[in-house]
Structures are given as structure tokens and as C-alpha cells.
C-alpha positions as CSV (number, residue, x, y, z in Angstrom):
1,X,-14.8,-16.1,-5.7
2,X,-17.0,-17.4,-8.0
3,X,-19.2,-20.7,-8.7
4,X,-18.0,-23.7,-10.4
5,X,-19.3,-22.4,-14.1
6,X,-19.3,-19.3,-15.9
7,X,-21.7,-17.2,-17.6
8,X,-22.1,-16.6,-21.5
9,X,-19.6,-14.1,-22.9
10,X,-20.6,-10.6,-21.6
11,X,-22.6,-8.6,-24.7
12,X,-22.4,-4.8,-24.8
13,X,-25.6,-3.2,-23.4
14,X,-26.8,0.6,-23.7
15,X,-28.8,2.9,-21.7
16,X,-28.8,7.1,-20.4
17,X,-29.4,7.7,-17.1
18,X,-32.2,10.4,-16.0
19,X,-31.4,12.5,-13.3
20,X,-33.6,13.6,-10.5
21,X,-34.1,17.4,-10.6
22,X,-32.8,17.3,-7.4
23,X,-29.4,16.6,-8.9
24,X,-27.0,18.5,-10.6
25,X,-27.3,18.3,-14.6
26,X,-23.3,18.0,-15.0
27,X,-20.1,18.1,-12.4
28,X,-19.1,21.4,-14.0
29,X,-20.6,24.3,-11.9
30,X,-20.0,28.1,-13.4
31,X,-17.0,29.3,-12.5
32,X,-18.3,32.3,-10.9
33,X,-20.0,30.2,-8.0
34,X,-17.5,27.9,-7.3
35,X,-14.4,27.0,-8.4
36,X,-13.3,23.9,-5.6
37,X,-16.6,22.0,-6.2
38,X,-18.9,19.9,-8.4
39,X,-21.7,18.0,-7.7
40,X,-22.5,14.5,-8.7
41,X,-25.7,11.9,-7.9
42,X,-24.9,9.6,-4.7
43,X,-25.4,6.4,-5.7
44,X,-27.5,4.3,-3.4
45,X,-27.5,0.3,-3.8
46,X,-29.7,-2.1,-2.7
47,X,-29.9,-5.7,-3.0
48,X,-33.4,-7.1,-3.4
49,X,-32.7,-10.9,-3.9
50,X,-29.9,-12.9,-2.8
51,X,-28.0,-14.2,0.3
52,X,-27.4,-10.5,1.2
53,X,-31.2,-9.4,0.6
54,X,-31.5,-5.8,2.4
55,X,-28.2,-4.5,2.8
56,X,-28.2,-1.0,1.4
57,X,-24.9,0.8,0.4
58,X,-25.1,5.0,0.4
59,X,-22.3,5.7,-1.9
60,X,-19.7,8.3,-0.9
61,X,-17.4,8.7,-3.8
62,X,-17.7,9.1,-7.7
63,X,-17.0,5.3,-7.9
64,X,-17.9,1.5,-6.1
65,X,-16.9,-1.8,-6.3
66,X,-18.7,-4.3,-5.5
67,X,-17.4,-8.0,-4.8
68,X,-16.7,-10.3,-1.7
69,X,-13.5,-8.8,-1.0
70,X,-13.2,-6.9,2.7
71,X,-11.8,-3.9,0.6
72,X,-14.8,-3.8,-2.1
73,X,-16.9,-0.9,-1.0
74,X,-20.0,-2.6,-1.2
75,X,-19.0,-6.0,0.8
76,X,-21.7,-9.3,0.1
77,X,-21.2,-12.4,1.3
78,X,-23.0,-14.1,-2.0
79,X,-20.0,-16.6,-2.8
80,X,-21.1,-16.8,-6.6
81,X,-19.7,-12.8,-6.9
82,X,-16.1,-12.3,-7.6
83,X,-13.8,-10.8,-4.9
84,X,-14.2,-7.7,-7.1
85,X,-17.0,-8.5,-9.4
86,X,-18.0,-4.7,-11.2
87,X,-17.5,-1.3,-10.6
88,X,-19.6,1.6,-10.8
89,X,-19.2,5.2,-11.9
90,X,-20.4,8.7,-11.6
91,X,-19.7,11.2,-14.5
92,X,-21.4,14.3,-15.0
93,X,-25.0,12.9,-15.5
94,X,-24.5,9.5,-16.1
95,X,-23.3,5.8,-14.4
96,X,-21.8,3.5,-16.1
97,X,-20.8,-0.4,-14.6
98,X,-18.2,-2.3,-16.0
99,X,-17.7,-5.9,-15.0
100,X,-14.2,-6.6,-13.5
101,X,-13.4,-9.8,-15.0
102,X,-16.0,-11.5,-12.3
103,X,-15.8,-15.3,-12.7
104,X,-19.8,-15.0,-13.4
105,X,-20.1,-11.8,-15.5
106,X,-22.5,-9.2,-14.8
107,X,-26.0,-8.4,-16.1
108,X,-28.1,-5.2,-16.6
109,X,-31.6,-5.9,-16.5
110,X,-31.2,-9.9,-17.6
111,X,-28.5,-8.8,-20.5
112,X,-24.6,-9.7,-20.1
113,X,-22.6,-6.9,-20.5
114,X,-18.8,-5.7,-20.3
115,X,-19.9,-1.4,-19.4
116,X,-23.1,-0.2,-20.0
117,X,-24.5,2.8,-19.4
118,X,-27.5,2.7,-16.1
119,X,-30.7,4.0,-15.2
120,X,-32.3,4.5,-12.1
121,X,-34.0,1.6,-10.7
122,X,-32.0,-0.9,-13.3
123,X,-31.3,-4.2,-11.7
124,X,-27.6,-5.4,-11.8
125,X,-27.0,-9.5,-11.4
126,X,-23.6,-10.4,-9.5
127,X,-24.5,-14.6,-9.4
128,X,-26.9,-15.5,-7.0
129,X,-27.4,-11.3,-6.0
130,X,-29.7,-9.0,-7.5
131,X,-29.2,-5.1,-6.7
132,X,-31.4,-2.1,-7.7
133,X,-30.1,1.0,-8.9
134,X,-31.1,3.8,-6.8
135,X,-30.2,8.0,-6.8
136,X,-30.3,9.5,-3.3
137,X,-31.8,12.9,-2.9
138,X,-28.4,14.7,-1.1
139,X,-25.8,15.5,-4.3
140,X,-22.1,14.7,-3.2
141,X,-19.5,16.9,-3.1
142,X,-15.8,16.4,-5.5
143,X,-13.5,18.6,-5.0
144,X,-11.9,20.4,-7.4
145,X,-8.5,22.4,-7.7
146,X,-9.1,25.8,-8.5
147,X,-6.0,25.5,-10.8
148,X,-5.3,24.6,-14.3
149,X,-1.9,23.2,-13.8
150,X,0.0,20.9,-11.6
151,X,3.3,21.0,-11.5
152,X,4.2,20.0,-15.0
153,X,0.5,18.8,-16.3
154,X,-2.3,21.1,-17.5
155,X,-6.4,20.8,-17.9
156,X,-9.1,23.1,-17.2
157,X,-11.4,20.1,-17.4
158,X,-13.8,19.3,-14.1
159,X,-12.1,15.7,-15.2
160,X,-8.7,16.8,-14.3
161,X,-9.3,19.5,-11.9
162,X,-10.6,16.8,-9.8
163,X,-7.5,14.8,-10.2
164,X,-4.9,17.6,-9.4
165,X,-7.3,17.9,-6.0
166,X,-6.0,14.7,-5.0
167,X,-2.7,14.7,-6.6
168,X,-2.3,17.9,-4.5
169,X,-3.3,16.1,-1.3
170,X,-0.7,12.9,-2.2
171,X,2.6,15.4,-2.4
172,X,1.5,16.7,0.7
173,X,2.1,12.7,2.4
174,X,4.5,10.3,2.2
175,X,2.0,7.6,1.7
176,X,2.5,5.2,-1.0
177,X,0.5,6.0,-4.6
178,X,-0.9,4.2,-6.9
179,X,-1.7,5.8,-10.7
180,X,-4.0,4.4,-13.0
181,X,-5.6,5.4,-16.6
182,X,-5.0,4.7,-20.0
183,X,-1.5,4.6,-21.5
184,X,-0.9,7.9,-22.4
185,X,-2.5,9.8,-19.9
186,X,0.7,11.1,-18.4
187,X,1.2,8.6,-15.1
188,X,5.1,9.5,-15.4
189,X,4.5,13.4,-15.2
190,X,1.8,13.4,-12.3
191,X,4.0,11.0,-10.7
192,X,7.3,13.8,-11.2
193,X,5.1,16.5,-10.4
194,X,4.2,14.9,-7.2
195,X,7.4,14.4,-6.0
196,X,8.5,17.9,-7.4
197,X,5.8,19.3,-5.2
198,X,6.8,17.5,-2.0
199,X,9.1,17.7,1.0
200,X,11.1,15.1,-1.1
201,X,12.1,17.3,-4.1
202,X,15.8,17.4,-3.3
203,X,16.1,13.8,-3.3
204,X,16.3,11.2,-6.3
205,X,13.7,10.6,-8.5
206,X,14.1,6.9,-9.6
207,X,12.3,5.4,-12.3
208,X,11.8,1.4,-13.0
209,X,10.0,0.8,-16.2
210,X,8.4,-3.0,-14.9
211,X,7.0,-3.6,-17.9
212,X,10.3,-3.2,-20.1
213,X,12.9,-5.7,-18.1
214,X,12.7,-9.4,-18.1
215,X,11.6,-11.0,-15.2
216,X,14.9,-12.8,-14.6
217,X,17.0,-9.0,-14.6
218,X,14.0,-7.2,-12.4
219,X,14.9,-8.1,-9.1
220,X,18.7,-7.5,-10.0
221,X,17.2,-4.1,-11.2
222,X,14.8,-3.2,-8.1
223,X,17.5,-4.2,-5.5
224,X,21.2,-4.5,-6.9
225,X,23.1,-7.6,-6.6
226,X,26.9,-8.4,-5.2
227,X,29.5,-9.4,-7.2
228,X,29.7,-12.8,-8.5
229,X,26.2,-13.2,-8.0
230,X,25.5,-14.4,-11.5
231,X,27.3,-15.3,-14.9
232,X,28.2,-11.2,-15.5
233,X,28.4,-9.7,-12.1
234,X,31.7,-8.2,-12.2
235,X,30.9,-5.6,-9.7
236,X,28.6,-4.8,-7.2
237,X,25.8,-2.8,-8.1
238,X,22.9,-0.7,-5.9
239,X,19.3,-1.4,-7.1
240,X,16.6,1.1,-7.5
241,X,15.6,1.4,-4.1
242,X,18.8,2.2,-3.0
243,X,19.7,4.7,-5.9
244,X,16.1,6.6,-4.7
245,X,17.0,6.5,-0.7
246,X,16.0,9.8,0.4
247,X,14.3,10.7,-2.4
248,X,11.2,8.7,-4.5
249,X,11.3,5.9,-7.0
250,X,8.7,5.2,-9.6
251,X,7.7,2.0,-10.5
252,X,6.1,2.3,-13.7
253,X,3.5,-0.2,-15.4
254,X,3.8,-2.4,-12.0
255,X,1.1,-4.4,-13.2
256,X,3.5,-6.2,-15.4
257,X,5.4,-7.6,-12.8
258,X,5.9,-11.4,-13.1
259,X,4.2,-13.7,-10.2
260,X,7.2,-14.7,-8.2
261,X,8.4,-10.9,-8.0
262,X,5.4,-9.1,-6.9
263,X,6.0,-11.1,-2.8
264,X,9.8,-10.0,-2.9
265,X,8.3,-6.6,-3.8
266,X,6.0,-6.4,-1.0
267,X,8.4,-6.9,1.7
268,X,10.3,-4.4,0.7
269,X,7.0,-2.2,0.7
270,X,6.4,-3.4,4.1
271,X,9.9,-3.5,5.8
272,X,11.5,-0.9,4.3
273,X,15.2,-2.9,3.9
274,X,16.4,-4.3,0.5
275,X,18.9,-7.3,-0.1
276,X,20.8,-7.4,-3.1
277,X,21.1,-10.9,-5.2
278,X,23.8,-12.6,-3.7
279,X,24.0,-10.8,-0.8
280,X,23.5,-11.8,3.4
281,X,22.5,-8.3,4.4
282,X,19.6,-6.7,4.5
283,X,19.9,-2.3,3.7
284,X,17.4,0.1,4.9
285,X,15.9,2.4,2.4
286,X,13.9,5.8,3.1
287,X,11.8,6.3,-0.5
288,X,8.3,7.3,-1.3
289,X,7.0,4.7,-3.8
290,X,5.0,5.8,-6.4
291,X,3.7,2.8,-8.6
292,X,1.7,3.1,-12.2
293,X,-0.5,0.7,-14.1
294,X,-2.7,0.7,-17.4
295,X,-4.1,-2.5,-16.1
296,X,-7.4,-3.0,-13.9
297,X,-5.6,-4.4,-11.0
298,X,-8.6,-5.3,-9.5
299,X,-9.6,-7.9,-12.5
300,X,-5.8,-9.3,-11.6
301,X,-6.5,-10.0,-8.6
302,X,-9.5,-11.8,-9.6
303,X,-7.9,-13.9,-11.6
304,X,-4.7,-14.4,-9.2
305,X,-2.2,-12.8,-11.6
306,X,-1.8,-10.0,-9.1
307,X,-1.7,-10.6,-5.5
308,X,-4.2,-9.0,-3.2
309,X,-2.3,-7.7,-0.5
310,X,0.2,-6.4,-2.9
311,X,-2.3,-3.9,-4.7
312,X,-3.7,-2.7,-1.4
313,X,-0.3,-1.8,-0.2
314,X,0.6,-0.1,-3.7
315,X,-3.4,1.9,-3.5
316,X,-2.9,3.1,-0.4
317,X,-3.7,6.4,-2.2
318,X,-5.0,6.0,-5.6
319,X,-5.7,8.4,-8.3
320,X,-7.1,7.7,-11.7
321,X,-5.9,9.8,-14.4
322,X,-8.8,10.2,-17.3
323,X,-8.4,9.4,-20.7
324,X,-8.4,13.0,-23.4
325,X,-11.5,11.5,-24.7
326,X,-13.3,12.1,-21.2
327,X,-11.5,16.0,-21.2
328,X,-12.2,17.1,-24.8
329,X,-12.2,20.8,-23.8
330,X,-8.9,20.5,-22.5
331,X,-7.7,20.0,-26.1
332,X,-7.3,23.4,-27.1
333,X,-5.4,24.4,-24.0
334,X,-3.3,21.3,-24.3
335,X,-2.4,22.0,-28.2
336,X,-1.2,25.5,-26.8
337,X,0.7,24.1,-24.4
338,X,2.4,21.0,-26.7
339,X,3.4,24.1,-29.2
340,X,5.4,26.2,-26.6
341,X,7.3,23.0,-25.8
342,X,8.0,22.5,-28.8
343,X,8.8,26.4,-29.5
344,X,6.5,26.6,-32.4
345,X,4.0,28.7,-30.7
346,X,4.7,31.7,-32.7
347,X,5.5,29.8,-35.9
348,X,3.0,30.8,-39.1
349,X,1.9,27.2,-39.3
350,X,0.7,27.0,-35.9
351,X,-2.5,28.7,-37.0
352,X,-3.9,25.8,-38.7
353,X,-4.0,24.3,-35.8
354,X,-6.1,26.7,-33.9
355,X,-8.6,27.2,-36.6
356,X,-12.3,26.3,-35.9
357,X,-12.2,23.2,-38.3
358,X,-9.1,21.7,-36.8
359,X,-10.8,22.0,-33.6
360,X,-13.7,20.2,-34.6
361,X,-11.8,17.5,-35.8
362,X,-9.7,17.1,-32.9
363,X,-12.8,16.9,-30.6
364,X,-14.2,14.5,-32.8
365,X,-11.0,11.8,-32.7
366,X,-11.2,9.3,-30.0
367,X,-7.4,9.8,-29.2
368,X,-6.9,6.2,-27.8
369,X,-2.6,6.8,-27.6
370,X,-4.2,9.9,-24.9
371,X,-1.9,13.1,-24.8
372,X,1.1,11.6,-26.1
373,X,-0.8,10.6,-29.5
374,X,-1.9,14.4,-29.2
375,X,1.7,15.4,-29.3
376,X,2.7,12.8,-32.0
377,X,-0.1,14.4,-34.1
378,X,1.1,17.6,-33.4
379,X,5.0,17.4,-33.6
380,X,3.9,15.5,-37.3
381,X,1.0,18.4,-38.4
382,X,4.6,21.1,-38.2
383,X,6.8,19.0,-40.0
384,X,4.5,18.1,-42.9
385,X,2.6,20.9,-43.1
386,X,-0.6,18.6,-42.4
387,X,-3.5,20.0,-40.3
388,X,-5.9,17.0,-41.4
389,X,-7.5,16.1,-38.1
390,X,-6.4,12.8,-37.5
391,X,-8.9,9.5,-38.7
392,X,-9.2,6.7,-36.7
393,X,-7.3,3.4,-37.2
394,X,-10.8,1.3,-37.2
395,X,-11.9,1.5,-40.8
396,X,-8.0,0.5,-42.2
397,X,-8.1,-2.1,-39.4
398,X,-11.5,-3.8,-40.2
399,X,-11.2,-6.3,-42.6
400,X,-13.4,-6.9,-45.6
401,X,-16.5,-9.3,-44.8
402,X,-16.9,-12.1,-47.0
403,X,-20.5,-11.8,-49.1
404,X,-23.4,-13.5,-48.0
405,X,-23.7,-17.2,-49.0
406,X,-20.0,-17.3,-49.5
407,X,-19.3,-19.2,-46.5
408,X,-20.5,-20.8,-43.3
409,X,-20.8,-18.1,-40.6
410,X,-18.0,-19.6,-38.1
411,X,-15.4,-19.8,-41.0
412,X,-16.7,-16.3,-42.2
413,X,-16.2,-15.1,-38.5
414,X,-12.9,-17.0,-37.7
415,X,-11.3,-15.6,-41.4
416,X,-12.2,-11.7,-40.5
417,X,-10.8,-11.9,-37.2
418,X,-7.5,-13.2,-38.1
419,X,-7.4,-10.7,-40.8
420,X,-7.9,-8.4,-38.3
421,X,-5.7,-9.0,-35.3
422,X,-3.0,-9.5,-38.4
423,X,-3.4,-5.9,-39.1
424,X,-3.7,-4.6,-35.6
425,X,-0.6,-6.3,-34.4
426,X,1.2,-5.1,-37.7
427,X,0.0,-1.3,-36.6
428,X,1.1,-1.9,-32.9
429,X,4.4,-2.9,-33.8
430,X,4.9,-0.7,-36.3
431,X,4.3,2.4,-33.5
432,X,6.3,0.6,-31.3
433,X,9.4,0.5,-33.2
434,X,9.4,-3.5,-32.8
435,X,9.2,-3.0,-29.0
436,X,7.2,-6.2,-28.0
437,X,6.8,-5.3,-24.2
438,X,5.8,-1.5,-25.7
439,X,3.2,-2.7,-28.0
440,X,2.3,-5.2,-25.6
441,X,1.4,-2.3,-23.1
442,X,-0.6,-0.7,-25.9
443,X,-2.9,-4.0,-26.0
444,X,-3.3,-4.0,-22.9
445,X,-2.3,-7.5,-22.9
446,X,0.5,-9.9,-21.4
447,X,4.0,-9.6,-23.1
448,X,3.7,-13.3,-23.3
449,X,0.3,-13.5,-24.6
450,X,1.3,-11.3,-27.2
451,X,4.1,-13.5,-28.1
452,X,1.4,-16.1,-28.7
453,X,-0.7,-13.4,-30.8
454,X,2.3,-12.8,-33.1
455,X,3.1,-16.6,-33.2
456,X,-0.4,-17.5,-34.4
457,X,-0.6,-14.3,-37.1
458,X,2.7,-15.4,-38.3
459,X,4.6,-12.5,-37.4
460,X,7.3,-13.9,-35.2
């Protein structure tokens, strides 16, 4: 929910956070104390001005939303904040917020901002609410797996140690997952792993890419259709859900799936019985659904372009997969792991990439493609004998500035950004192969907003 106007466009804002010494430093604890747990600040709200003025929230997880929604963990009743207006974060020894696409953006400390970085005893604005940052005195515990591998993924990092914990406890259930993190971060292999790893391994693993078929072929797709159903039905055909009966079907990029779907979708999630297009009967299906996104589903259900009750049927378990820039140590293990898949472990040219330089480099690179960049840069340091850490896209992408005096500032400003979403739309197609609903994934965008991008720059 939000008030009738919005606020200005959110501005970046900055800050470190301080820790109590009654807090651990950092989530990694040496190994030779404990392996299956970090420690992390617990977070403790409270809101000093507002309709809400009082109510205290003692965080129990790494992460909190806030908002007006019954499943927000912090709940207000402020009707100027957003179902889910911002969420905050524990990492090592700092919290960040980011707003959530709240209808009234939120402020750190009187300044707009999209994530910042918070201090103790800042003061976050949701609309009408103020709330004061607080650090309780009791560290919480994460738990941590004490391996480096899960199934078919690999990290050493507290980062992803954390998330084979609870990727662990999800094969052990049938209960439906949700994935989430950056494209890249390997959503399809955790979700393979996790159905590898649980009492469904002998059955089907079934995977629907959502964000690569057109809306009017998805629920052909997810549920089959009889013949004669439509203009190229020959035959009768099983969907998806049938095809994984016994077994687990992954839903990939679910985020993208178009408005009228997403209801059809949640029946089946609820009843457990498919029709196929065309068809009078309804067919029972036994699966485990495990459904992926890039997108903040939460912002989408601000905005209603993802239903509510849908998400909280897909997150019944959620686990966040972290981006390589938030698991830099794993890089070295992860090289070594990308070379004996690709047999080149023992090749002579695999020792550039294990050198101290190339190390440095790769720690430096903010890897936004994730692992799967890492293993582009990889599979392309072997075959052209290139071990030049890879540099990042920004300077080629940021276009020239016209000199001072040469212009007004609003053409100046309006001139450099079509220059540059020009250039970044060239590069996303360009890694794409021409795959609009690929390169559309890697914006982070809708595939028909992107449409309008390439319109605009001239490229379609």
C-alpha cells in the first residue's frame, strides 16, 4: 500500500556499520572451533514515530522485511508503507537495506536511497513510520554445512556453506522451493542437486524455462493439450507436470510468467490435478515443484505484476543463492573445479591460471554473469592462450560526456544515456546470441519492456 504520491527518485546513500564488541567481527569462525556455525548481529527494530510508535521487532534471521503485508516479518499497520516496502540484511559485519520498490521509497537518515549500507542507531523512513536501528546484545546463530559440496555445486565460502545448510534441509521435504540470486549463480544445479539428494531421485527431473516460451504456448507447455485444441494440435500431448509425475519439475525464471498464467499455476500448486487445453478432465499429478527467479518477487508483488498468494505458495522454503562477488574466496576452488570439467586440469596452460597475479585479478572483477561468466572466462583463457584477468564492461559502456558549456545539462544528460543504453543493449544481445527473452533475463527487465528499449535505440 502506499499514499496517493510518491517520493523523489531514491539516491544512493553510504555508510559502515560498527559493531558492538559483544558481536562477532565476521560470520566466518576458525575452522578449528566450529565448522556448523557463524555468528551474526540480531537486528533489533524499533519504531519511534508513526502510527505503529513502540512496536519492537527482535530479529531472528540474517534478513527482514518490513511492509504491511501479514507475511513481512516486521508487520506495521502505517498504510503509507508498501505491502513489502525494504528489506534488511546481515553479512559478516555489516547491514545493508534495500528499498523493495515501496510506492514511497525509503530514507536513511532524511536521504532517499535504493541500498545503503547502516549504522547503529540510523533512522529508516517507510511514509508516515520512522524506525531506529538497533544491535541486540545475544549474537544469532547460522548454520553452516560442514561441507564444501552439495551434490553437484562447490564453495568453501561461509556465504555458501550457509546455503547448502538449507539446501540440505529442502531435499530432505517435499515442500515446495523457491531459488533466488543473480543470474548465474547456479539456481538450475542447486535445484538438480536437490532432487538428486532426495527420496525423489528415481523419478523425472522436468525442467520449464518460463522465461523462454511465449505466453500463448506456456500453458500448452505446463499442462499438455488434446488434440484439436488449437490450429496445430495433431496429437495429444502431456504437459510438464505430467511428464514429472513421480518425480520433480523445475520451473525456471517463474518470475517471468505472464499475469493471466500465474492463477492457472496456483491451482495446480494447490490441487495437485492438471487439465490439458482442450480437455474436460482434470489429471492428478504427484511432483515436488522447485521454482527459480532472478527477480525480487517481493517488489512484484508490490507493484501487482506478481500475485501475492502465488509467491507465498512458490517460498514455502526459500533459499537465496549469493552472487561470486559476495564468495570471492571460493574462486580459486571454483577455477579448480571448472578445469577438471573441462579436463584441462593437468594441461600446461592451466598454470596461468593459478598464478598469484591471475588470482588477484579475478578477485578484483565484479563477475556480474556469476559462475557461468567464470566458466566463459575460463573455457576462453584455454583456447586463446589469454590469462588477462577479465576488465569490466563499464568503461567500454560509458559513453563520452559532452564538455562543459557545450550544452544545456538535460540535453547533455538525455544524449549520454541514450548513448549508453545503445551500447549496453548492443553488448546484451550480442552475449545472448540475439536471444531477446535471454538478454532480457540478463537486464533484469520485462521481455516486453526490452522490446520497447530496442525500439527506442533503434535496434529492432
Amino acid at each position: 500500500m502506499s499514499s496517493g504520491h510518491d517520493s523523489d527518485p531514491p539516491e544512493e546513500a553510504d555508510g559502515e556499520i560498527v559493531l558492538p564488541s559483544t558481536t562477532a567481527r565476521t560470520l566466518q569462525l576458525p575452522a578449528s572451533r566450529d565448522r556448523t556455525r557463524a555468528f551474526l548481529p540480531q537486528l533489533a527494530l524499533r519504531v519511534v514515530a508513526g502510527p505503529d510508535s513502540g512496536a519492537l521487532h527482535q530479529a531472528g534471521q540474517d534478513r527482514v522485511v518490513i511492509g504491511v503485508h501479514p507475511k513481512a516479518d516486521f508487520v506495521l499497520t502505517d498504510r503509507t508503507v508498501s505491502r513489502f516496502h525494504c528489506e534488511l540484511a546481515v553479512a559478516g559485519d555489516r547491514v545493508t537495506v534495500r528499498d523493495l520498490g515501496s510506492g514511497n521509497g525509503t530514507l536513511v537518515n532524511g536521504v532517499a536511497i535504493l541500498s545503503a549500507y547502516l549504522s547503529p542507531g540510523a533512522r529508516l523512513t517507510l511514509g508516515n513510520t520512522e524506525i531506529e536501528l538497533g544491535v541486540g546484545g545475544d549474537p544469532l546463530a547460522l548454520e553452516l554445512s560442514k561441507d564444501s559440496r552439495f551434490g553437484s555445486m562447490i564453495g568453501e565460502s561461509t556465504a555458501m556453506r550457509a546455503a547448502f545448510a538449507l539446501l540440505a534441509r529442502a531435499a530432505e521435504t517435499d515442500a515446495t522451493l523457491l531459488l533466488t540470486g543473480e543470474t548465474g549463480t547456479g539456481k538450475e544445479v542447486a535445484a538438480e542437486s536437490v532432487h538428486q539428494l532426495g527420496a525423489r531421485r528415481a523419478g523425472p527431473f522436468v525442467i520449464v524455462d518460463c522465461g523462454a516460451i511465449p505466453g500463448r504456448l506456456m500453458e500448452s507447455e505446463l499442462f499438455g493439450h488434446e488434440r484439436g485444441a488449437f490450429t496445430g494440435a495433431v496429437s495429444a500431448r502431456e504437459g510438464a507436470f505430467e511428464a514429472a509425475h513421480g518425480g520433480t519439475i523445475f520451473l525456471d525464471e517463474v518470475g517471468e510468467l505472464e499475469g493471466e498464467m500465474q492463477p492457472k499455476l496456483l491451482r495446480v500448486l494447490e490441487r495437485r490435478h492438471v487439465k490439458r487445453v482442450g480437455g474436460t478432465q482434470y489429471r492428478p499429478v504427484d511432483v515436488r515443484v522447485i521454482a527459480a527467479t532472478h527477480r525480487n518477487l517481493q517488489s512484484d508483488v508490490n507493484v501487482r505484476r506478481f500475485r501475492a498468494d502465488l509467491y507465498y505458495r512458490l517460498a514455502v522454503l526459500e533459499v537465496r543463492l549469493p552472487a561470486l562477488r559476495e564468495r570471492r574466496e571460493d574462486l580459486p576452488l571454483l577455477v579448480e573445479h571448472i578445469l577438471a570439467g573441462l579436463g584441462a586440469s593437468s594441461r600446461p596452460e592451466a598454470h596461468s591460471l593459478r598464478t598469484e597475479a591471475c588470482r588477484v585479478g579475478l578477485a578484483r572483477h565484479p563477475w556480474p554473469g556469476n559462475v557461468r561468466e567464470l566458466r566463459n572466462y575460463v573455457e576462453r583463457a584455454l583456447a586463446l592462450a589469454d590469462f588477462r584477468a577479465p576488465s569490466s564492461d563499464a568503461a567500454e559502456l560509458a559513453p563520452t560526456a559532452p564538455g562543459p558549456g557545450s550544452t544545456d545539462l538535460r540535453t547533455a544528460r538525455e544524449s549520454m544515456m541514450r548513448d549508453f543504453e545503445r551500447k549496453y543493449l548492443e553488448g546484451l544481445l550480442a552475449d545472448s546470441g540475439g536471444n531477446v527473452s535471454a538478454a532480457a533475463r540478463a537486464a533484469g527487465v520485462d521481455r516486453k519492456y526490452f522490446y520497447r528499449l530496442l525500439w527506442r535505440a533503434g535496434l529492432r
